[in-house]
Structure formats: structure tokens, C-alpha cells
C-alpha positions in Angstrom: 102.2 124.3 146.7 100.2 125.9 149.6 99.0 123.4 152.2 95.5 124.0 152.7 93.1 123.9 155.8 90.6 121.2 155.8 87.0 121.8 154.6 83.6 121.5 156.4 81.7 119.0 155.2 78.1 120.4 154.5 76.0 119.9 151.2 75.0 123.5 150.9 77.9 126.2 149.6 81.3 126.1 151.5 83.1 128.9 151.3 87.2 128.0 151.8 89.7 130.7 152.2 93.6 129.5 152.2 94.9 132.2 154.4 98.6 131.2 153.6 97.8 131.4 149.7 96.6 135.2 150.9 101.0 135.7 151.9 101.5 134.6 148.2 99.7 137.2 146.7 96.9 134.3 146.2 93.2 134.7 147.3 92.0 131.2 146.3 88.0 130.8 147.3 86.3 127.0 146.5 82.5 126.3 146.0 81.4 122.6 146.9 78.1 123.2 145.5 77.6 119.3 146.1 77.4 118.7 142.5 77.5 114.8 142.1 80.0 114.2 139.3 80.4 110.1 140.1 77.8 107.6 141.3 78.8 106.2 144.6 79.7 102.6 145.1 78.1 100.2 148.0 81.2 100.4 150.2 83.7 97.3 150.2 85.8 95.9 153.5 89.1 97.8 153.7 92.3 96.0 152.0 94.5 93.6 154.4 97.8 93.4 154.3 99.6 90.0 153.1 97.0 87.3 153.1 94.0 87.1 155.9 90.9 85.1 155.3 91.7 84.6 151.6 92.4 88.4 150.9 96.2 89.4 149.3 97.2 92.6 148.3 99.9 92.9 146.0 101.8 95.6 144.7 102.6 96.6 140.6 106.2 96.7 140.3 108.0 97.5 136.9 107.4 94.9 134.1 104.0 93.0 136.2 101.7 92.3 134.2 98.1 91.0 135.6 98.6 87.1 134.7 102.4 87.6 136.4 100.4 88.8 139.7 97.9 86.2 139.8 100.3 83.6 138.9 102.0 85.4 142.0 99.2 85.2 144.2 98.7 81.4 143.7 95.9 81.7 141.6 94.8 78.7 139.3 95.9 78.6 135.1 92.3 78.1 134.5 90.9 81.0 136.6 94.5 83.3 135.3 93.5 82.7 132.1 88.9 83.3 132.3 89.9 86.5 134.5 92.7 88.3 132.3 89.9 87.3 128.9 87.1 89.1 130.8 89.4 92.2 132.2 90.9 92.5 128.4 88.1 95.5 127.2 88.7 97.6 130.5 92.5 96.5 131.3 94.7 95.8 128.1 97.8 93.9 128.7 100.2 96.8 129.4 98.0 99.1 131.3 99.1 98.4 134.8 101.5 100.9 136.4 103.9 100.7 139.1 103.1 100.9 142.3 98.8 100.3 142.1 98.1 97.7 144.2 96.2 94.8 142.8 92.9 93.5 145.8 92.8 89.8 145.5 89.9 88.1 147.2 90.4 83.7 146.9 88.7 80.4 148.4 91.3 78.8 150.3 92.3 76.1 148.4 95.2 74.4 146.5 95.7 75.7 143.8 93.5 78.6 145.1 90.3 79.7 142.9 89.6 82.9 141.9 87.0 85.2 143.7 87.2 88.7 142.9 89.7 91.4 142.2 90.3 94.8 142.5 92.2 97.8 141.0 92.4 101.3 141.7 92.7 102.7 138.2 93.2 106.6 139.3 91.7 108.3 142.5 87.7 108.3 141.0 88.1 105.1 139.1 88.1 101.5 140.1 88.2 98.3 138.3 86.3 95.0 139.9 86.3 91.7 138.7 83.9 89.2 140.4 83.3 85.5 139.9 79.3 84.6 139.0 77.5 81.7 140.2 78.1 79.7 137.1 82.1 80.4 137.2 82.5 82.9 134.8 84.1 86.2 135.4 82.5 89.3 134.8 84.4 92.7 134.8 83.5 96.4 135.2 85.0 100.1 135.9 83.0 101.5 139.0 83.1 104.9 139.5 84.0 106.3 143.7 81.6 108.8 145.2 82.8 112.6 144.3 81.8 115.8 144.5 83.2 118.7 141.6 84.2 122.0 143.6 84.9 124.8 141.8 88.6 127.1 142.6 88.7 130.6 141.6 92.3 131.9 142.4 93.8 135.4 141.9 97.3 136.4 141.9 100.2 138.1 140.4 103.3 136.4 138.4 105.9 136.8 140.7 108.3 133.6 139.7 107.3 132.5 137.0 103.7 131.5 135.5 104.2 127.8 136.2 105.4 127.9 139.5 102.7 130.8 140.3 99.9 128.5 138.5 101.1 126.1 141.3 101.1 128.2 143.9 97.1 128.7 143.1 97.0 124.9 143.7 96.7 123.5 139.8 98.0 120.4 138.6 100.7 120.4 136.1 98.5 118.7 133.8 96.0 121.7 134.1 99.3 124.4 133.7 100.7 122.9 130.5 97.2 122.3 128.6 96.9 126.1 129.6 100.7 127.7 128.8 100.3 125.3 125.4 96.7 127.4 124.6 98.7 130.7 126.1 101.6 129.9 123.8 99.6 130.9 120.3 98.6 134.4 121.3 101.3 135.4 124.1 105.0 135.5 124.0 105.5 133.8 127.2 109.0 135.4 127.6 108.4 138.5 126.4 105.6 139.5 127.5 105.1 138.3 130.5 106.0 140.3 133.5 106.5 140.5 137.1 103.1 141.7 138.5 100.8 140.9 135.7 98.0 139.9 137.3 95.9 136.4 136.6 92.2 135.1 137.8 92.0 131.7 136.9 89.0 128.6 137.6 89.4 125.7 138.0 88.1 121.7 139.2 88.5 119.8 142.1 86.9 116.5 142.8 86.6 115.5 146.7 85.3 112.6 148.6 81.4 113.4 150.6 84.2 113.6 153.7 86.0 116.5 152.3 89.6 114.7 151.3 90.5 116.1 147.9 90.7 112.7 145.3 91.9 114.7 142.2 92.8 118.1 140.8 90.2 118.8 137.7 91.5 120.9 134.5 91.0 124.5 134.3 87.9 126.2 133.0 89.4 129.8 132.5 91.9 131.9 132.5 92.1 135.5 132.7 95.7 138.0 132.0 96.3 141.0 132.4 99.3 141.9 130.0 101.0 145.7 130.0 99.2 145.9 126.5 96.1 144.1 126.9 94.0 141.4 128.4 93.9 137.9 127.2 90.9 135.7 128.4 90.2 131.7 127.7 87.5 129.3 128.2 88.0 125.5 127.9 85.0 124.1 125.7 83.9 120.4 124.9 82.1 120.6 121.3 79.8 118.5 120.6 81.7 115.9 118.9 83.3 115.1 122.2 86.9 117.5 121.5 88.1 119.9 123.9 90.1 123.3 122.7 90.4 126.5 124.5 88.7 129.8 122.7 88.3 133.4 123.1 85.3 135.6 124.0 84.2 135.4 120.4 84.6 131.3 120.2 88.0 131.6 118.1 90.3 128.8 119.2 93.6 129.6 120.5 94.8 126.6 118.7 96.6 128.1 115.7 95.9 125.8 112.4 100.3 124.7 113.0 102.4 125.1 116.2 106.0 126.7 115.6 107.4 125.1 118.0 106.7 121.0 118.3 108.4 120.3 121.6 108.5 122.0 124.9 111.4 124.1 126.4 113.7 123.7 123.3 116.0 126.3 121.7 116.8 127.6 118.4 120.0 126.0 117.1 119.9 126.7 113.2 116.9 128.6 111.3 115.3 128.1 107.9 118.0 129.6 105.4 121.4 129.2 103.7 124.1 127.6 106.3 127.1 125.9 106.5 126.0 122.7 107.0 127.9 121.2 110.4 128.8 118.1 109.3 129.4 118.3 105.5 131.1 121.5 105.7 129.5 123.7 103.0 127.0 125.8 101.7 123.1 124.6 101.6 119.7 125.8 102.0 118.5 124.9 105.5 114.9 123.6 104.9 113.5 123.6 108.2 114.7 124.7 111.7 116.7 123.0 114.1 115.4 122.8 117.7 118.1 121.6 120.8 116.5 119.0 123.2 117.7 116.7 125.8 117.3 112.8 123.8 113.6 111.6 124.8 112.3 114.8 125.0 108.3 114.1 123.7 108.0 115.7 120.1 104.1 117.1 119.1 102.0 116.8 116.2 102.0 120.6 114.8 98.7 120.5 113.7 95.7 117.6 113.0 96.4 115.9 109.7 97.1 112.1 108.4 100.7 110.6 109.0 102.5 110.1 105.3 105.5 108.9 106.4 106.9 107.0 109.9 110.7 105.2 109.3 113.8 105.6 108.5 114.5 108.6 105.5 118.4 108.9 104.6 120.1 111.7 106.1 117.2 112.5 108.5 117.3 109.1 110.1 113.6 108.3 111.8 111.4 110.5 110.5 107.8 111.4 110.6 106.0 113.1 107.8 102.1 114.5 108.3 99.7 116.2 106.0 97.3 118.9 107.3 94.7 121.0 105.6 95.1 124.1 103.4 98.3 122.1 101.4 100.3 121.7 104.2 102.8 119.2 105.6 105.3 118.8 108.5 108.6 116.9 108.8 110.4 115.7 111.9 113.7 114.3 111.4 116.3 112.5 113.6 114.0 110.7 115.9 114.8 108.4 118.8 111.9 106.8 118.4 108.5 107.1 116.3 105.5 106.5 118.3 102.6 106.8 114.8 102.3 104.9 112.1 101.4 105.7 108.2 97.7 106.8 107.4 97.2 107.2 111.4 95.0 110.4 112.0 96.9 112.5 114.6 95.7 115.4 116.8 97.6 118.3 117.2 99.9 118.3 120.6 99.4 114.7 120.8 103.1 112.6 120.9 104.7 111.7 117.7 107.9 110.3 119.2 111.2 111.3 120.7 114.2 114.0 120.5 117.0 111.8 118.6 120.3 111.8 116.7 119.4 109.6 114.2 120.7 109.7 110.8 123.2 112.8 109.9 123.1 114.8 113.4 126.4 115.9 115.6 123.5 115.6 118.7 120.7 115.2 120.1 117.9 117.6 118.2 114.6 118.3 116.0 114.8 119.1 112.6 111.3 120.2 112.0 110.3 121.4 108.4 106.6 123.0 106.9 106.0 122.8 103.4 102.8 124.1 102.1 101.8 123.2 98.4 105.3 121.0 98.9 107.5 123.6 98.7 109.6 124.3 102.1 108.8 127.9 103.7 110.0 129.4 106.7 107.9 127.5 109.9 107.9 131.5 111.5 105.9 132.5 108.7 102.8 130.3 109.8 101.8 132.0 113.5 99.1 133.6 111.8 97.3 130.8 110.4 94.0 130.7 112.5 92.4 127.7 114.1 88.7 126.6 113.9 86.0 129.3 115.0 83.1 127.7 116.5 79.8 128.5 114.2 76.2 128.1 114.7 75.0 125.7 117.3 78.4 125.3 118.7 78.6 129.1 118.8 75.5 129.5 120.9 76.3 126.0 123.0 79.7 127.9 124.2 78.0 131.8 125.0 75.7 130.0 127.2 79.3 128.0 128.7 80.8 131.5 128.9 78.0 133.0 130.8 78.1 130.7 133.4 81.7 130.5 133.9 81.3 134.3 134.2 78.7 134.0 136.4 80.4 131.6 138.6 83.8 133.3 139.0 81.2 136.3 140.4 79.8 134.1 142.5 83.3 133.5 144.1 84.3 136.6 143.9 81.6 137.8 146.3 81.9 135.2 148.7 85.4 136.1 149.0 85.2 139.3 149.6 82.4 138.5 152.4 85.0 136.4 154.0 87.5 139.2 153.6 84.6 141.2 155.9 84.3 138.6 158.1 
């Protein structure tokens, strides 16, 4: 990823040209339009290291958990057991990570009392626990000062999209939620190409002083195919969910993926077979997808979960019902991570790539049935996703609009600094 020069601080419009993205084929321009995203905080004392005046910074290592840390730091049962009850709606039990460090602020004394505490949650999000005049212990997420920049970049696939989406400076969370969006309208190996060209916008969050906190998610994407031009916009309905949709508010999420796991290949389609282990003849209801063990598998589409456990020959298995008369099956499992009658989302992580049950390795079985009868899951890549109506129609042609007439307003400033 390009190493960037650092930006002006200045509340009015900052114009930033990367001039080694430019050698890439990249022409990446940023807007700080000062757009205050976060509330700032009253600034706090930097952290110490070890303990100084009642201050101890600890690190999260593998298998901490908060009460484990405090216990660590000296801390009092009674005041362990008051902070980790008030921290329990903002920090459940098996939300630390490894490697956050964990502010500790203490009276000296022995055992020593609890006076505050403090945890970095992500780059715009902390979480501060303080202790109240009549003992008890209040907690709260405060947000850190940022500002949302906007990033238009334009460039060329010259690698391949993910690494040239990286190039242009997005996160690989931001890549996959677009190649995933990408993958229901374009054959991402056959029809991309070496020199189709992209314009893609995207978020950044930065500190008042200019140091970048966060990459945001994209907002568009634009590409230019041999045969045609495919353009997205992310939009938020009103309910709170987030899709990506055309120019005529038709979401690119097709109604049931194909494909339920990332990077896998074909090993045996739907059909007659000679099944590998039992050595004869037998309809193949679903298809088989190789996959390193572990690998994450997806919900194909929204619906209810019917079945999570063990199912004969399939070993762990997962069984979901969707709209229209349609259900999906994922078979030999590692590991189920639903449960019956959850409601799941589709993309969201149903478990793990296994050999459970009657498998010679590591794979997916995934089957579609639709009014219970097994069909062919390549038959269903023209089942269309929701198309935004009404309210939501008009809420996302006034998004669209000013998307559009950002990315112009980038574009010009770019080309002024071109002039320059």
C-alpha cells in the first residue's frame, strides 16, 4: 500500500494528491471537509508505563479476561467484582482481544482500590470506567475526536482487483464487502481484465491533527468492463441495514449466493457420480466446494436456521429456510457457529469448512432445495434481491446525487492540482 504524504491541517477543503499512487496508475485526491463524525472527549493524562502514582498499564494477552487483569493489577475482590457488573452492558466477558492495553488508575493502598479504567475498544472508540463519590462504578463508551474525509481514487486493474483496491489505499474489510457485491453481477475471473479501469470513494476518519485513526467502508464503485459499465452505491435503509444497489436501487445482493465460502473450488457438481467413498452410482444433491478446514462458511441468503447438529452421513450440518420455498444445506462442518430458529443474514458466518461425517477431506457440501426438492444451486444466479420502493427509493436518488456530486467535486480538484 502506498505511503502517503502527510496532510495540512486546516478546517476548510484540503486537497491531497499521493504523487507515488500517480506511478501506480492511481490518482487518489481526499476532501477533509471537517465534517465532525465523533464528539471529542476532554483530553486525559497520557498512559505510564508499569506503575507511577497509582497508574498501571497492562497488556491483553491470549485467554485475559477483565477480572484476570484486575486480579493482576492488585485490585480488591470487592471492587473486581462492582467494576466487571458495571462494564458487563458495554464489555461482555469475552470481548477483550490481544494485545489492547487495559489503563488502570488505583489509590495506593493494600489491597489497592479501584479508581478508574480504561480501554481502547478500536481507534474512535474508548471505554471508561470511573468510581462515583458513593463507591459505585459507573461505565460508558466515549467516542475520540474525528473528522470523515472523503477518497476518490482512479486506476486501472493491473494485478489483480484486490491488490489494486489496496493500492488505492482501502481496507480489506472495504475490498471484500465490495468483490462480495461485485460477485453477483461480474465474473470476477472472467471478465475482468488487465486495464479495466475503476473510480472508486471511499471513508477515512482522522484525528483534528491530521493522523489517519481508521479506514471507512466504500461508498462507490465504478467499472469499466470490455462489455459494459457496472456502477454501485452503498445504502443504509431506513431500518438500519446496509446493501449495495444499482443506479435504479436494485440490490446487488442476489435473493441466494452460489457460492457460500470464499476462494473455494468446484470438486463434484449437482448430478449422477460415483460416489468417492461408497464406490457407486448416486445422484449428487448438491455441490461440493474444496476449502482449507476452518475456512468461514456464509449464510446464502436471509432466512431462519431449521437445523444446526449432527445429520448422518453429512456429519455437522446446518439447514436454513429462505423466502420464495427455499432452503439451503451445509454439510461436513468443523464447527456450527447458529443455532435452530436463529434468524441469519446473508454473508454472515454459519460455521467452518470440515470433514465431518462421510468426507475423504476437508470440504462443503452445499445443497438448494426449493419447494424441498434438490435443484441444481447454478440454476439460482438469477433470482433477484430486494429493490428499494417508495420512500426508500427517493431516500437513495437523493444519496446517489450526492455521491455523484461529490466524486465531481474531487475530480475537479484534482485536475486543478494536476495544473498546478
Amino acid at each position: 500500500m502506498p505511503q502517503h504524504p502527510t496532510h495540512a491541517l486546516t478546517m476548510a477543503l484540503v486537497l491531497f494528491v499521493a504523487l507515488d499512487a500517480h506511478a501506480m496508475g492511481l490518482s487518489p485526491t481526499e476532501d477533509s471537509e471537517a465534517i465532525p463524525v465523533l464528539a471529542p472527549d476532554p483530553e486525559t493524562p497520557a498512559d505510564g508505563e508499569g506503575r507511577d502514582g497509582g497508574r498501571i498499564l497492562l497488556t491483553v494477552a491470549v485467554g485475559d479476561t477483565l477480572s484476570a487483569l484486575l486480579h493482576k493489577a492488585g485490585i480488591e475482590a470487592a471492587d473486581i467484582a462492582a467494576a466487571t457488573a458495571a462494564l458487563r452492558p458495554h464489555l461482555p466477558p469475552r470481548a477483550l482481544r490481544p494485545g489492547q492495553d487495559l489503563a488502570i488508575e488505583t489509590e495506593l493502598a493494600e489491597p489497592a482500590r479501584l479508581v478508574s479504567l480504561e480501554l481502547a475498544l478500536d481507534p474512535l472508540r474508548r471505554l471508561r470506567l470511573e468510581r462515583h463519590d458513593d463507591g459505585t462504578f459507573r461505565g460508558a463508551i466515549e467516542t475520540l475526536p474525528a473528522v470523515r474525509h472523503l477518497v476518490r481514487a482512479d486506476g486501472e486493474i493491473r494485478a489483480s482487483l484486490y491488490a489494486d483496491l489496496r493500492a488505492a489505499g482501502l481496507s480489506s474489510a472495504a475490498i471484500l464487502s465490495l468483490i462480495r457485491a461485485l460477485s453477483h453481477t461480474v465474473d470476477l475471473q472472467r471478465d475482468l481484465r488487465a486495464g479495466n479501469r475503476f473510480t472508486v470513494l471511499f471513508e477515512r476518519f482522522r484525528s483534528p491533527d491530521g493522523t489517519l485513526l481508521q479506514e471507512g467502508g466504500a461508498l462507490f464503485f465504478d467499472l469499466a468492463l470490455a462489455d459494459r459499465r457496472v456502477r454501485l452505491w452503498r445504502y443504509t435503509r431506513a431500518d438500519g441495514t446496509t446493501d449495495w444497489f444499482d443506479e435504479h436501487g436494485q440490490s446487488l445482493r442476489r435473493a441466494l449466493l452460489r457460492t457460500p465460502l470464499d476462494g473455494a473450488r468446484i470438486t463434484s457438481a449437482f448430478g449422477l457420480r460415483t460416489h468417492p467413498i461408497l464406490g457407486f452410482d448416486r445422484h449428487h444433491r448438491g455441490v461440493d466446494f474444496a476449502a482449507p478446514a476452518g475456512t468461514p462458511v456464509f449464510a446464502a441468503g436471509d432466512g431462519t436456521v431449521t437445523f444446526a447438529g449432527w445429520r448422518g452421513d453429512y456429519g455437522r450440518t446446518v439447514m436454513i429456510r429462505h423466502a420464495g420455498g427455499y432452503d439451503t444445506l451445509y454439510a461436513h462442518l468443523f464447527a456450527i457457529t447458529v443455532r435452530p430458529g436463529a434468524r441469519v443474514r446473508q454473508g454472515q458466518v454459519i460455521g467452518r469448512v470440515g470433514s465431518t461425517g462421510l468426507a475423504t477431506g476437508p470440504h462443503l457440501h452445499f445443497e438448494v432445495h426449493r419447494n424441498r426438492v434438490a435443484i441444481d444451486p447454478r440454476t439460482i444466479r438469477h433470482l433477484p434481491g430486494q429493490r428499494l420502493e417508495g420512500v426508500e427509493l427517493a431516500r437513495f436518488h437523493a444519496e446517489r446525487a450526492r455521491t455523484e456530486a461529490q466524486l465531481a467535486a474531487l475530480a475537479e480538484r484534482l485536475e486543478l492540482a494536476a495544473a498546478d
